[in-house]
C-alpha positions in Angstrom: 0.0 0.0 0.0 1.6 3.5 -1.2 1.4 6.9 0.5 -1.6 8.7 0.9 -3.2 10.5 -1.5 -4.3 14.3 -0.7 -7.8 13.1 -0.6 -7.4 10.5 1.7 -5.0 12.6 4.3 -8.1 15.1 3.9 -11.0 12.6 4.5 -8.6 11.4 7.8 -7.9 15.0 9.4 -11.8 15.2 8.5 -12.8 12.4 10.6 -10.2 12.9 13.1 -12.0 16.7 14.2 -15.1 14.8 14.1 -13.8 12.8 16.3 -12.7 14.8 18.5 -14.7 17.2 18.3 -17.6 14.2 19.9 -15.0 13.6 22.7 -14.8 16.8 23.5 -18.5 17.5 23.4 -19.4 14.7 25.2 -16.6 15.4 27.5 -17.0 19.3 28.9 -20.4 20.3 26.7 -21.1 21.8 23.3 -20.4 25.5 24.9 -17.4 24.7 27.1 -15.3 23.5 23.5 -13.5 25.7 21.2 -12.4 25.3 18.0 -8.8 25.4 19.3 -9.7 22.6 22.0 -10.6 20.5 18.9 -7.5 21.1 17.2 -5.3 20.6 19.8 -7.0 17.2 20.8 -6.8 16.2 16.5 -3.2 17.1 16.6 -3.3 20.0 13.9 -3.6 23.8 13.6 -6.7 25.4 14.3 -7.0 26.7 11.2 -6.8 23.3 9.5 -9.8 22.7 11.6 -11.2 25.6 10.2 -10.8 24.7 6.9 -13.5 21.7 7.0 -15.7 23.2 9.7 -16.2 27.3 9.3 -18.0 26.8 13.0 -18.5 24.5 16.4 -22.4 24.5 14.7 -20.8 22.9 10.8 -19.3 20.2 13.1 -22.2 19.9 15.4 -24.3 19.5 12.6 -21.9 16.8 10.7 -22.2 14.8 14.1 -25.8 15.0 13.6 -25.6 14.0 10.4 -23.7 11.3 11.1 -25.8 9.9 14.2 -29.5 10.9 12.2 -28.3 8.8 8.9 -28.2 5.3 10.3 -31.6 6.1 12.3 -32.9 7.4 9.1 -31.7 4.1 7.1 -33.7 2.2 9.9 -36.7 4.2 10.2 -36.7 3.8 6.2 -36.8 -0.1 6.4 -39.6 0.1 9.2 -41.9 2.4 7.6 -41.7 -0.2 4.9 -43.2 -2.6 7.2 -47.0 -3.4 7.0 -47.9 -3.7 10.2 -47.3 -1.4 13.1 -45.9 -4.2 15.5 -43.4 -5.2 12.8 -42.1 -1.5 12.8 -42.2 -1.4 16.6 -40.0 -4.3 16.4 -37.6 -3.8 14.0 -37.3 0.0 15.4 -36.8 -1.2 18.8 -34.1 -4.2 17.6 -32.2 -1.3 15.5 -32.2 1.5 18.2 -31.1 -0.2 20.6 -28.3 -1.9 18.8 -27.1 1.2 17.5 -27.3 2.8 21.0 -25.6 0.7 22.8 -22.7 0.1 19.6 -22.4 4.3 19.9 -22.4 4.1 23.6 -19.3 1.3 23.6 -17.6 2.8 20.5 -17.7 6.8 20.6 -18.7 9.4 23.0 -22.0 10.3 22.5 -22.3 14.2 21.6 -25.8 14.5 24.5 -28.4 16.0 21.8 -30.8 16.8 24.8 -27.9 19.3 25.9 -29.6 22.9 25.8 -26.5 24.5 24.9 -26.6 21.8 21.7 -30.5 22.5 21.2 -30.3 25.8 21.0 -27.9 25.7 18.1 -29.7 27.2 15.2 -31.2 24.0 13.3 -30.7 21.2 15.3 -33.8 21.6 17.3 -36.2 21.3 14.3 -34.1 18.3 12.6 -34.3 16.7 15.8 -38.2 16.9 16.6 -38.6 16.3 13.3 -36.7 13.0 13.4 -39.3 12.3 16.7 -42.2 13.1 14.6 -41.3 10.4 12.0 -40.1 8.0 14.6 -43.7 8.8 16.3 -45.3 8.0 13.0 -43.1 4.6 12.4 -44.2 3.4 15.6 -47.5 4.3 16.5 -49.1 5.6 13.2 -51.1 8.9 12.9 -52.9 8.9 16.6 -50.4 8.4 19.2 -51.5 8.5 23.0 -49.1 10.8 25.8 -48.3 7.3 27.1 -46.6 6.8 24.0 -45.3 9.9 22.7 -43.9 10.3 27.0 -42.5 6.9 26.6 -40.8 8.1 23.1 -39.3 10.6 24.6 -37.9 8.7 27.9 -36.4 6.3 25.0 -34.4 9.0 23.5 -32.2 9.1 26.3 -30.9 5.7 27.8 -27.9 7.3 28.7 -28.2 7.2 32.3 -29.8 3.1 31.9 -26.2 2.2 30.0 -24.1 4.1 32.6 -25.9 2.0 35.8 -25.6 -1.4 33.7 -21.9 -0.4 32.1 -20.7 -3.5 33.5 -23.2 -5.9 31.4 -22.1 -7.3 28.2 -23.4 -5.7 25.2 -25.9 -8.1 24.1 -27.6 -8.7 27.7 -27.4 -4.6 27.9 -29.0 -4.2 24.4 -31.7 -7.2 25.7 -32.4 -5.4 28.3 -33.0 -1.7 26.8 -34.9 -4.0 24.2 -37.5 -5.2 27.1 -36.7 -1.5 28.7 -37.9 0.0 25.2 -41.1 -2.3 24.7 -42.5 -1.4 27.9 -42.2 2.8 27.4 -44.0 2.5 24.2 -46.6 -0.3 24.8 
């Protein structure tokens, strides 16, 4: 294997701000990091950072990006599904695979953060993202009970931290049973 191209060296100083950039977010908060905190942790200038991310928001928003496509892949596949249990299913299966894989593998930048929320944009993507989850799992007339137990599923943040010290797959089988009971 040769040297790196350009591109390549680019895509990786790319993914390393991203990177670091969710460290440092998840770390000390959307408002406590700087653009310079992100380039010192990636190792380069700050205005290399700058280069691929004019602000903290272009980043926050490739982290959202990054986190929304996967959801929106599986929200895709369930709203293909006929029957509202199979999308309840498949949603629940999914989310919590990918929530605990994110949870294991990469700090999690905390989208219920008001300092992240109030970030021109992100808001709106997000509640519309709860909309269409709403939708997927409960079609067009959801009750509070549901829609509460929705939003109690968004974050199992503080569920992973107290059972850290489970395996992944008894954790994800228990946030699975966790999950089914908030939105029955």
């Amino acid at each position: 294997m040769g040297p790196m191209t350009r591109a390549e060296q680019a895509a990786r100083t790319r993914q390393s701000a991203l990177d670091a950039a969710r460290a440092l977010f998840a770390e000390q908060g959307f408002a406590a990091t700087s653009l310079q905190d992100i380039a010192d942790a990636t190792g380069v200038r700050k205005a290399n950072v700058y280069y691929y991310f004019k602000t903290k928001t272009a980043i926050l928003d490739a982290l959202l990006d990054e986190r929304v496509s996967g959801l929106d892949a599986l929200l895709a596949a369930a709203e293909s599904e006929a029957s509202v249990e199979a999308r309840r299913e498949l949603l629940i299966v999914g989310f919590t695979e990918e929530v605990v894989r994110a949870y294991r593998t990469v700090a999690p930048v905390d989208f219920a953060d008001p300092a992240v929320r109030s970030v021109h944009g992100v808001a709106a993507r997000l509640e519309a993202f709860t909309a269409r989850a709403a939708m997927a799992f409960f079609g067009l007339h959801p009750s509070v009970d549901q829609l509460a137990g929705l939003a109690v599923m968004q974050d199992l943040k503080p569920v992973m931290r107290t059972l850290d010290h489970l395996p992944d797959e008894e954790l994800v089988n228990v946030l699975q049973r966790l999950c089914r009971r908030l939105i029955a």
